[in-house]
Every structure is written in structure tokens, then in C-alpha cells.
C-alpha positions as CSV (number, residue, x, y, z in Angstrom):
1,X,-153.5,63.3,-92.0
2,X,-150.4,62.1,-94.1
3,X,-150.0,59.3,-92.2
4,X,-153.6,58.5,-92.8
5,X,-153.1,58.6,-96.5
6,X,-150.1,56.7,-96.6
7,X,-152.0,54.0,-94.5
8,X,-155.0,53.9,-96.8
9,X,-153.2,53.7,-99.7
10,X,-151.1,51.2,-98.6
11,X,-153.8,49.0,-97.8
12,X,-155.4,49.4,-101.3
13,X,-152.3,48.7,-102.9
14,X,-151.6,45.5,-101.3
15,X,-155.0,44.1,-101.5
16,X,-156.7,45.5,-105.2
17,X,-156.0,42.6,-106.7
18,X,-158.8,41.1,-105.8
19,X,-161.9,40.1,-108.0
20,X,-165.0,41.2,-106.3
21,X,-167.7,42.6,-108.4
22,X,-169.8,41.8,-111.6
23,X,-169.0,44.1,-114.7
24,X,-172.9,45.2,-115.6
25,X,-173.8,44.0,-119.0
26,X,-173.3,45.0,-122.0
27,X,-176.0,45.9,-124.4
28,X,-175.3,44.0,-127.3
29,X,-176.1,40.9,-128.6
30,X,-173.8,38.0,-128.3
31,X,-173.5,37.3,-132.0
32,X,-172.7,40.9,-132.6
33,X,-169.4,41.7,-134.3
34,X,-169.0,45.6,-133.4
35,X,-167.4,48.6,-135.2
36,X,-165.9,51.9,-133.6
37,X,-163.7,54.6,-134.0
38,X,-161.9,56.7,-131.9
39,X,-162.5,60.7,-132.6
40,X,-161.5,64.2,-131.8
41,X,-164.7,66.3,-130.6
42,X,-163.1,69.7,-131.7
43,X,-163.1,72.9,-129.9
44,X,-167.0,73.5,-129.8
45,X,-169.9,71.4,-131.3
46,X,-171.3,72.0,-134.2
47,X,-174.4,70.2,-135.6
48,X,-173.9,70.5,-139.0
49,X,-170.6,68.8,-138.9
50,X,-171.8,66.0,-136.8
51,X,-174.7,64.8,-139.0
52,X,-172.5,64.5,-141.7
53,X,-169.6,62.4,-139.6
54,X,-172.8,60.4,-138.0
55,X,-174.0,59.6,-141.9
56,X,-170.5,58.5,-142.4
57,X,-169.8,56.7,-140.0
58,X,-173.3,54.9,-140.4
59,X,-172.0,54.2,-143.7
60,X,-169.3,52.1,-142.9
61,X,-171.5,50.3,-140.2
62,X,-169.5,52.3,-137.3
63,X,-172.0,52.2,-134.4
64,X,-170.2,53.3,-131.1
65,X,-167.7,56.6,-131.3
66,X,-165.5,57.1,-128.8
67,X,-165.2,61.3,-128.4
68,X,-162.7,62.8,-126.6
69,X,-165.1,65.8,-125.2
70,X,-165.9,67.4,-122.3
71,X,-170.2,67.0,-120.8
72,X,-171.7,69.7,-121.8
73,X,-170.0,68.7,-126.0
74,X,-171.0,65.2,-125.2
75,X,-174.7,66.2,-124.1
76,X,-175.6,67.9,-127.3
77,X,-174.1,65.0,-129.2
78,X,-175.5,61.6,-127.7
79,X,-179.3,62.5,-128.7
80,X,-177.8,63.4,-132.5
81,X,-176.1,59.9,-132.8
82,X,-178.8,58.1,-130.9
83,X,-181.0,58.8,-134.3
84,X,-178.7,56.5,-135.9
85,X,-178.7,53.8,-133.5
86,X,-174.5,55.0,-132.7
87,X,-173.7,54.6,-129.2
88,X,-171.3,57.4,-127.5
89,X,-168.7,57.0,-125.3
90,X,-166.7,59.8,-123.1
91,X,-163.3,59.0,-124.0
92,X,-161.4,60.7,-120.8
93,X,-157.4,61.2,-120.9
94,X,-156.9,60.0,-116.8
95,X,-153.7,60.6,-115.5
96,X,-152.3,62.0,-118.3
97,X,-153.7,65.3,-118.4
98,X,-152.1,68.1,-120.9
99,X,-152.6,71.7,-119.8
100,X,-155.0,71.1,-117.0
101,X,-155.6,74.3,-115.6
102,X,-156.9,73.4,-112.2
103,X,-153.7,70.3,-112.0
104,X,-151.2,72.8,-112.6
105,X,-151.8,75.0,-109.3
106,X,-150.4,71.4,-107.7
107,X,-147.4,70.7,-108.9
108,X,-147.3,67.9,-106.1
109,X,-150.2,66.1,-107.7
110,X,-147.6,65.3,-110.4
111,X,-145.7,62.0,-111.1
112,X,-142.3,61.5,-110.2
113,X,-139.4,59.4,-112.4
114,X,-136.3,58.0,-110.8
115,X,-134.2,60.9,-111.0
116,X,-136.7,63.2,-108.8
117,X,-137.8,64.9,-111.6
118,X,-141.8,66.2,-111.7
119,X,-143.7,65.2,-114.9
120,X,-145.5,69.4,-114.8
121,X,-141.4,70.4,-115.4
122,X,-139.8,67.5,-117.1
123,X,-141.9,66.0,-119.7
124,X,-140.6,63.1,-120.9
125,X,-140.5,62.6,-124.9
126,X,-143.0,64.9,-125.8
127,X,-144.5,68.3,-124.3
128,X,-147.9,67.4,-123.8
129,X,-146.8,64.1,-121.4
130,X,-148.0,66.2,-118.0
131,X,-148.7,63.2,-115.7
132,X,-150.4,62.9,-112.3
133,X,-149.2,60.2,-109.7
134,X,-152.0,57.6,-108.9
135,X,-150.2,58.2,-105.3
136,X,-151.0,61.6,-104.6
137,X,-154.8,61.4,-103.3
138,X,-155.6,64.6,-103.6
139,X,-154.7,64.0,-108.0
140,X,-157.0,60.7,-107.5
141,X,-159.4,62.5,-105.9
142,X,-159.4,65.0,-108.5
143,X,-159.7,62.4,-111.7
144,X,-162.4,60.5,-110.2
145,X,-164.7,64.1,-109.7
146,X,-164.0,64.2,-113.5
147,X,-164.9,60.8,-114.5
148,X,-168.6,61.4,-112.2
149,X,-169.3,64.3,-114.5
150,X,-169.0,62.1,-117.2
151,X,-171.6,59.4,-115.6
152,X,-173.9,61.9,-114.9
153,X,-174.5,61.9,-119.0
154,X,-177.9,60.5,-119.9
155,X,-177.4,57.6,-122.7
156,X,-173.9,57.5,-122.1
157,X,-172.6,54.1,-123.6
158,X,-169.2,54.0,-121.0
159,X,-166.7,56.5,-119.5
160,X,-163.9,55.7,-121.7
161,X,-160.2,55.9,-120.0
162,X,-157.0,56.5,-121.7
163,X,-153.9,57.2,-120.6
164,X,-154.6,55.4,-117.5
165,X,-150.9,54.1,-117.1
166,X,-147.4,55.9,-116.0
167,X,-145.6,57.6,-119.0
168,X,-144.0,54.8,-120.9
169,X,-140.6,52.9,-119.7
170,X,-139.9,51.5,-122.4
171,X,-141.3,52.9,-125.9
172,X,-142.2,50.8,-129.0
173,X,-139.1,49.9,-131.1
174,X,-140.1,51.7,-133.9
175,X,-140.7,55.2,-132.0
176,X,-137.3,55.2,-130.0
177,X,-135.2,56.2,-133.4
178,X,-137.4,59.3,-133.6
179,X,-136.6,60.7,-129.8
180,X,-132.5,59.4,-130.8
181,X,-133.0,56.5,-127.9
182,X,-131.8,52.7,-127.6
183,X,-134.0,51.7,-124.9
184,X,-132.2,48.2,-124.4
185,X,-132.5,48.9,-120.2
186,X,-135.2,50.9,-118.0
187,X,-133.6,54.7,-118.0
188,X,-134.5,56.6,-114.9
189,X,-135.4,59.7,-116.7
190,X,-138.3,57.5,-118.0
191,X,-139.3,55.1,-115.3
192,X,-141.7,57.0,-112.9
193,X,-143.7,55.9,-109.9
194,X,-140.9,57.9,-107.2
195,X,-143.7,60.0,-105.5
196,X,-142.7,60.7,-102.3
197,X,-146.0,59.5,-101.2
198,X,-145.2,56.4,-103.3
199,X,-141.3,56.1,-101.8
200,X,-142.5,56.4,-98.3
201,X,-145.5,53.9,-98.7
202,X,-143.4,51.1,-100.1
203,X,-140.4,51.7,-96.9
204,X,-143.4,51.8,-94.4
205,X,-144.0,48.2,-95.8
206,X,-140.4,46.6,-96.9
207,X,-138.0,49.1,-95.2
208,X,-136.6,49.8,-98.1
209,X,-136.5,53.2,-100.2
210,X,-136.8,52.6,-104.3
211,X,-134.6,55.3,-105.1
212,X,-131.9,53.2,-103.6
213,X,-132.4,49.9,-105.9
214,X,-129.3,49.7,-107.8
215,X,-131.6,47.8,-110.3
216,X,-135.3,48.6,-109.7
217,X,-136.4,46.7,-112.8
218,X,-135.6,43.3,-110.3
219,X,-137.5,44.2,-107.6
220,X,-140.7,42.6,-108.3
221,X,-142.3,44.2,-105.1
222,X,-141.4,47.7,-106.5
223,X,-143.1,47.0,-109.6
224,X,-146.4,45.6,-108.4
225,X,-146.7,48.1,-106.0
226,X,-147.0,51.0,-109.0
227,X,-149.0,48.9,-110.8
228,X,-151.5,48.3,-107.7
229,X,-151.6,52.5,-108.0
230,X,-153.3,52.1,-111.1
231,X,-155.4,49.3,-110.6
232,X,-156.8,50.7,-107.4
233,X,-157.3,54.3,-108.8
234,X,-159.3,52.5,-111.8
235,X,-161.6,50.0,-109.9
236,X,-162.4,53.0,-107.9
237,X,-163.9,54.7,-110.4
238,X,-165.9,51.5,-111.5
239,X,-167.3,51.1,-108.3
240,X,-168.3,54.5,-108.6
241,X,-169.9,54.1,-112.2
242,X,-171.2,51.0,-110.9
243,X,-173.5,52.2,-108.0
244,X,-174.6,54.8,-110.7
245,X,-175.8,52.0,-113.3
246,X,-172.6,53.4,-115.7
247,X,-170.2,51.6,-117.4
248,X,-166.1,51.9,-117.7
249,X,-163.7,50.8,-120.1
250,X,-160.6,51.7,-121.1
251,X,-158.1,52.0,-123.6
252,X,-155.0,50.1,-123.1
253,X,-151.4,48.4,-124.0
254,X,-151.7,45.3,-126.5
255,X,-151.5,42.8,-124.1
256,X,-151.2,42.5,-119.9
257,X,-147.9,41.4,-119.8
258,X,-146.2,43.7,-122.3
259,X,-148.5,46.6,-120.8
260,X,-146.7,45.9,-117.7
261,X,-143.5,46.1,-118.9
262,X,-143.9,48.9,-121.1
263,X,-145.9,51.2,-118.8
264,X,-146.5,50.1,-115.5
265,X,-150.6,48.9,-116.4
266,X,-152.0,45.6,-115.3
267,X,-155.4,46.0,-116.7
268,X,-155.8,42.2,-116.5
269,X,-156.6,43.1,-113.1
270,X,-159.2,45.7,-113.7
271,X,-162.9,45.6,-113.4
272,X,-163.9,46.9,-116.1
273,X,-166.8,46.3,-118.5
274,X,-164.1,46.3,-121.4
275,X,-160.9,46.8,-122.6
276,X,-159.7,48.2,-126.3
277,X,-156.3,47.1,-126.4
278,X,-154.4,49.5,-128.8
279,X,-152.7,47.0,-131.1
280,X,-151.2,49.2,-133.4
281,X,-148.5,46.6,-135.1
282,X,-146.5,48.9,-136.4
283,X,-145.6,50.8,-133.6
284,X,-143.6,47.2,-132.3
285,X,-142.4,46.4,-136.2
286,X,-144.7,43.6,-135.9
287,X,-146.8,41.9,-138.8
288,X,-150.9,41.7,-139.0
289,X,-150.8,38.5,-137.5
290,X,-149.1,39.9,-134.7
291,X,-152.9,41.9,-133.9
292,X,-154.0,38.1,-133.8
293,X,-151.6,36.7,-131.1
294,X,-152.5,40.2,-129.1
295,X,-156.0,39.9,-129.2
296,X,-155.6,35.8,-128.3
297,X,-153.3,36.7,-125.7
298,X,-155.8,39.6,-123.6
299,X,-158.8,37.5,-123.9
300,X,-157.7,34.6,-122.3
301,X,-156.2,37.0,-119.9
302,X,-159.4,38.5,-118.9
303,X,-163.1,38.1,-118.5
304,X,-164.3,41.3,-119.7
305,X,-165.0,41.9,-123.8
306,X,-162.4,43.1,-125.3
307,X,-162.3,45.2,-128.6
308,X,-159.1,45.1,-130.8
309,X,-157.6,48.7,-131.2
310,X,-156.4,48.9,-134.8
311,X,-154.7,51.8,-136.5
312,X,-155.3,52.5,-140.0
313,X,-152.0,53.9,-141.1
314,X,-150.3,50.7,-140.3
315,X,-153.0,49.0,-142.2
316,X,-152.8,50.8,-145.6
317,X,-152.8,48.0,-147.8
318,X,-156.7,47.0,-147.8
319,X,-156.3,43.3,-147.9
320,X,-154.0,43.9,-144.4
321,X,-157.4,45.8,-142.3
322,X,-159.4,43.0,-143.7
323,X,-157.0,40.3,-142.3
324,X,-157.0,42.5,-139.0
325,X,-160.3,42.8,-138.7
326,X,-160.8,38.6,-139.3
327,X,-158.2,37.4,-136.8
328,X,-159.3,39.8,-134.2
329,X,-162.9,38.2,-134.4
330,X,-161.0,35.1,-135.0
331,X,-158.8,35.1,-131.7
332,X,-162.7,36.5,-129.8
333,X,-162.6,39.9,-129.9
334,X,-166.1,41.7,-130.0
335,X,-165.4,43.9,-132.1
336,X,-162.7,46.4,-133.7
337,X,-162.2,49.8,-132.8
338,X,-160.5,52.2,-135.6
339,X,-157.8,54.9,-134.9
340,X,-159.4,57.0,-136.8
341,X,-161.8,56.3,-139.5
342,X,-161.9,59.8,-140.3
343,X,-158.9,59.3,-142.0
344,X,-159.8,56.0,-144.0
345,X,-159.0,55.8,-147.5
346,X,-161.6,54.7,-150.2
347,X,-160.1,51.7,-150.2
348,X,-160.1,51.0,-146.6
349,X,-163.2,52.7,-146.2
350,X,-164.7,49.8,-149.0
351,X,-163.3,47.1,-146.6
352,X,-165.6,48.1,-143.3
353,X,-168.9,48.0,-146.3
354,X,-167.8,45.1,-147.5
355,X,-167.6,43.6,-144.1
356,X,-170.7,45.2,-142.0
357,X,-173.3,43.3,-142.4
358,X,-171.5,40.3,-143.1
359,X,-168.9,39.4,-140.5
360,X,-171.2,39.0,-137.5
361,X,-172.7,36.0,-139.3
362,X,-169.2,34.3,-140.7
């Protein structure tokens, strides 16, 4: 049965780069310039609090939220937000999964970095980094039952994937002072993909085992391969939502070729319906127009729409969102999706007025 596995996967991997099918349509309208947010759904739902988060975010023209949640939260919540015309999406933490009760009886399911260590004992950089290996097909099974229970949601605007990636290589310049790290070279404590499902798969087809690269970061072959892990896991699960009349999209690195770099995610070769790159500047001690030459830079790179991820704490200064929110509809973006508007000032809030029933038409 191993063998089995090994052979299937292997297949997919060398062969998911391929463009087959038709993303289904979006329901929106071309001219349409649209506003989310990312949001926490808290432990249980609660009406009260929702109306008056819906009225908000209705305020500030907001009309898709996407609600980290499980079903039954997001059930009771799509009919309340339909009444304002905002669309909901399941936003689903994939590989990355904190605390999962039914992934921890497998510690096998878990990734893998270069120094053997497993993600469920060794989290890298921060406790709640618990990561699954897009190898193990038992863990891909197991993420693809839980995004179907998502598209089994009446109304459902997409099954939203985060953390759809291997724990990051190489972290943002302006984060690596706060774990004490120089990350000027790929550290094995931090560079995952070392299954032994993976390791075996890869000498089945080059003869060669990655644990023995002297410099892995120059095999070329070792680093498509993980990336094809990814890819294949994720077009599975659109061809899933796909044959159910759902939608997928996903939340991702800035760009394809600095997602691949930083954290092993190609998701220029995804099929999804769209991406929301998260182009939080600061993070990278970039400037504004930095969220300009990101946004350029993934649609040319893809098909897909694509909605610029912007965070609001790098983007205090009022005049700063507004110029983020231009160049991303600028460089063709569809829209802009807000980490978080709950936490917008006045000022920033007066920005997404301002700009609501305008921008569309500039």
C-alpha cells in the first residue's frame, strides 16, 4: 500500500502543473471595485454581535467577510449577512492546523524540516506553527474532508484557504529581529518538506536523498517537487468544489516568485477562482508603492482575480490606505481585502466612505 502511495503521489507531483480546467465565474460585475475584510468568528455565534459588525461593515461599503469559522458558526451567519447583500466566505487554516485534536493522534501526518525534526514537537518560531506534510496522504486526505464540509454551506461565496504553504524559510526582514535571527541563508531548522514519504518519493525518481544536499536551496528539482505537494493538494480540492458548483480561493504570499522562495507556494500554478495576496508592506520594510509592484507582479502572473491583501497597521497614516487602495486597482486588482477592519481607525475608517461608491467608477 506504501508503495502505492508513493507512486501516486509521485505522479501528481511531476505532472500538476498543468492547466486543465475553467475557474467558475465569479458573481460580480466586471466594473466592480470590491471591499473585504478578513475576521475572527469567535468562540460561538452570537446574533446580536453580528448585526452590529454586518451594519458596520455595510458602512464602509465592505461586502464579502472572510470568517475564520467552523459550518455549523458559518450556517447561522450567511442568511444574517445575505440581508445586507455581504457575501461570506469559510476562511479555512489548511495545513497549518493549531491544536487539531483529531491531527494530533498522527504525529506522522506532520511536516518534517531538514534536521528530522516533526512540526507537532518542534514548532518553528511560534507555538501555534503545528503543520501537516502535503506528503502524507492520509493528512491530505484529512484537509480535503474538511474543506467538503465547508462546500456543503448553502450561499457560500468560496472556501477560503490560508496557510496553504510549508512554515516559512525565510521570514520577512522586519520579523527576523523579533525571533533574534539573520536569515541571510535557508536554516534547516526552518526549511521543511523532509517527510519520509517526501525523501523517498524524490530518490524513487532522481536516486538521490535530500537530506544529503550539501546545499538544497540549488537543487531546483528538490524545490519544485515540494512546491508540486502543494499545488496538487490545492487543485484537488478545486476539483472537488468544482463538481459541487463551489468556489476556492486562497490566501497567499505577495507575489509567486517571492512566495516560492519564502515558503515553498507556487500559487501561480493553482486553479483557483482567486487569490488574496497578503501584501502587508511592512512586514518586507517596503514602501506603499511596493503594494503596487505586488499586485502588477501576481496579475500578470495569473489568470484568476486577484484581490490585494492590505494590512491596516502598516497603513496608519490615511493618505497611505488611500494610495494602497488606488494602485492596487491601478495595477488590476478586483478589489482590496482588509486585515482587519475591525480595527480601523476613524480616520481610516473615513477613507473606505470616502471611496465606496466612488472608486468603481474612477
Amino acid at each position: 500500500m506504501k508503495k502505492i502511495y508513493l507512486l501516486l503521489i509521485s505522479v501528481s507531483l511531476l505532472s500538476c502543473g498543468k492547466k486543465e480546467s475553467t475557474p467558475a465565474p465569479l458573481e460580480q460585475q466586471p466594473d466592480d471595485f470590491v471591499f473585504a475584510t478578513w475576521v475572527g468568528g469567535g468562540a460561538s455565534f452570537d446574533k446580536d454581535i453580528w448585526d452590529q459588525k454586518l451594519s458596520y461593515y455595510d458602512s464602509l461599503g465592505i461586502s464579502e467577510i472572510l470568517v475564520q469559522a467552523n459550518a455549523d458558526y458559518l450556517k447561522n451567519l450567511i442568511p444574517l449577512a445575505k440581508e445586507k447583500n455581504i457575501k461570506v466566505h469559510a476562511w479555512m487554516w489548511t495545513l497549518n492546523r493549531p491544536n487539531d485534536t483529531i491531527a494530533n493522534k498522527h504525529p506522522d501526518w506532520y511536516a518534517v524540516n531538514r534536521k528530522g525534526q516533526n512540526s507537532l514537537e518542534y514548532r518553528a518560531y511560534v507555538d501555534y506553527y503545528q503543520w501537516l506534510s502535503p506528503f502524507h496522504p492520509e493528512a491530505r486526505a484529512y484537509i480535503k474532508s474538511n474543506a467538503e464540509k465547508l462546500m456543503e454551506l448553502e450561499d457560500l461565496a468560496s472556501v477560503h484557504l490560508d496557510y496553504v504553504r510549508y512554515p516559512d524559510v525565510i521570514l520577512g526582514a522586519d520579523l527576523q529581529p523579533k525571533y533574534g535571527l539573520v536569515q541571510d541563508h535557508e536554516m534547516p531548522e526552518y526549511d521543511y518538506g523532509y517527510h519520509p514519504i517526501a525523501r523517498e518519493g524524490f530518490k524513487k525518481i532522481f536516486d538521490k536523498d535530500p537530506v544529503d544536499f550539501k546545499n538544497p536551496e540549488l537543487s531546483t528539482e528538490w524545490r519544485q517537487y515540494r512546491l508540486n505537494a502543494v499545488t496538487s493538494l490545492v487543485n484537488e480540492i478545486v476539483e472537488i468544489a468544482h463538481s459541487k458548483n463551489k468556489r476556492v480561493t486562497a490566501a497567499v504570499f505577495p507575489f509567486p516568485e517571492m512566495s516560492r522562495q519564502m515558503v515553498r507556494q507556487a500559487w501561480n500554478d493553482w486553479k483557483l477562482d482567486a487569490a488574496y495576496p497578503m501584501l502587508y508592506n511592512n512586514f518586507y520594510r517596503e514602501n506603499v508603492n511596493w503594494i503596487g509592484f505586488a499586485t502588477a507582479q501576481g496579475v500578470n502572473d495569473v489568470e484568476f482575480p486577484l484581490y490585494s491583501g492590505l494590512y491596516s497597521p502598516a497603513l496608519k497614516d490615511p493618505e497611505d490606505l488611500e494610495k494602497a487602495i488606488r494602485l492596487a486597482k491601478k495595477e488590476g486588482a478586483r478589489g482590496i481585502s482588509i486585515f482587519t477592519a475591525d480595527n480601523l481607525s476613524k480616520e481610516q475608517q473615513s477613507v473606505f466612505v470616502k471611496l465606496k461608491n466612488s472608486i468603481s467608477h474612477e
